[in-house]
Structure formats: C-alpha cells, structure tokens
C-alpha positions in Angstrom: 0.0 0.0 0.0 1.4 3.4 -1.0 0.8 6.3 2.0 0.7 9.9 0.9 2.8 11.7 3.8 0.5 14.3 5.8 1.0 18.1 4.6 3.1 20.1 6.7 0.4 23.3 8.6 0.8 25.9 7.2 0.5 29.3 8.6 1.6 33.3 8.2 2.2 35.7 10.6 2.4 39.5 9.3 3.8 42.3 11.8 3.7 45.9 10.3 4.3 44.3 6.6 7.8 44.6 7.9 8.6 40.7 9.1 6.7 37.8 7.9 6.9 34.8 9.8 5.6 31.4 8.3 5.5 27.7 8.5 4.4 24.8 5.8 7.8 25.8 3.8 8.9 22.9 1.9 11.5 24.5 -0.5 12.7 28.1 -1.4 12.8 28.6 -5.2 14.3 32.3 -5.7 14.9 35.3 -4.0 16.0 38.6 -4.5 15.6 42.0 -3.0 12.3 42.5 -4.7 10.9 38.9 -4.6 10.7 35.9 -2.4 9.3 32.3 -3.7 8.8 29.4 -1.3 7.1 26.7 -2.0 4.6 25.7 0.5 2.1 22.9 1.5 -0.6 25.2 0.7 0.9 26.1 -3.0 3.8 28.7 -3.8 3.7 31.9 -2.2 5.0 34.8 -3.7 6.5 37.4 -1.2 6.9 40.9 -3.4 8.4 44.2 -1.7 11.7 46.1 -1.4 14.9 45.3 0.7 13.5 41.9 1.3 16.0 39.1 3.0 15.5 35.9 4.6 16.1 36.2 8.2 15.6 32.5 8.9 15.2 29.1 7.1 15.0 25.9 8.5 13.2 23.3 5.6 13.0 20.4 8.4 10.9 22.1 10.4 9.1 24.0 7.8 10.6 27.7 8.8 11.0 30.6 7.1 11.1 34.4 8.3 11.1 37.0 6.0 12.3 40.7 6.8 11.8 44.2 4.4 9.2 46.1 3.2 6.2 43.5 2.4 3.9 45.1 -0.5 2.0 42.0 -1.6 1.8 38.1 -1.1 0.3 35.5 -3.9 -0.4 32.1 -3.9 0.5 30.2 -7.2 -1.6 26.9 -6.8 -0.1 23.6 -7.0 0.1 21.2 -9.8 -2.4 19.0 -8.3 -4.6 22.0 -7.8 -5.1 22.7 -11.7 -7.3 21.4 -14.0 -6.9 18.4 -17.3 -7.5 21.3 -19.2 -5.4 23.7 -18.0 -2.4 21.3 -18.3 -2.8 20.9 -22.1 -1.8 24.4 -22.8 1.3 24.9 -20.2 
C-alpha cells in the first residue's frame, strides 16, 4: 500500500508588513531584493516588496522568516490543484 505523507500546517504571521513569519515551507525557489518564492504545502507563495532578505530558514521544520518592506503576497496553486485542461496548454 502506498501512503501519501501528511502536509506540513501551514500558517503566516504579518507584523507591520515589515517581518513575515511562516510555517508549511517545503522548498525556497528564488529570491532577490524585490521577490521571495517558497514553495509551501498550501501552493507557492510569492513574497513581493523592497529590501527583502530571509532572516531564517529551516526546511526540516518547515521555517522561514522573512524581513523588508512586504507590498504584496500570492499564492500560485499547486500542480495538483489545476485542471486536465489547463495542463494541455502549459
């Protein structure tokens, strides 16, 4: 029998869009000054703003802080979240 592991909670925490603490990261797939991407168990989020670093990241426990000025977050859904149809014209 094949077992699908559990998804990792995920969860944000916001203070004064200058520090943005969250949990659920699985993987961090770019970042710059301007952009942050980390691939969470709720689909990518996409961290935009200025003079944005990473402060912390631990993958094992699913860690990541984020420090700057925070303008904007977006989730990208997940591969498994997309429809047949959508798939055909990637």
């Amino acid at each position: 029998m094949n077992e699908t592991p559990a998804a990792k909670k995920h969860s944000l925490i916001l203070d004064n869009r200058r520090k943005l603490s969250l949990t659920g990261a699985e993987d961090v797939s770019g970042f710059n000054e301007e952009s942050v991407a980390v691939k969470t168990s709720a689909g990518t989020l996409i961290i935009k703003g200025s003079g944005l670093h990473i402060d912390k990241l631990n993958l094992e426990t699913g860690d990541v802080n984020v420090e700057g000025m925070i303008n904007s977050l977006q989730y990208i859904g997940s591969d498994s979240s997309r429809s047949r149809f959508s798939k055909l014209f990637r």
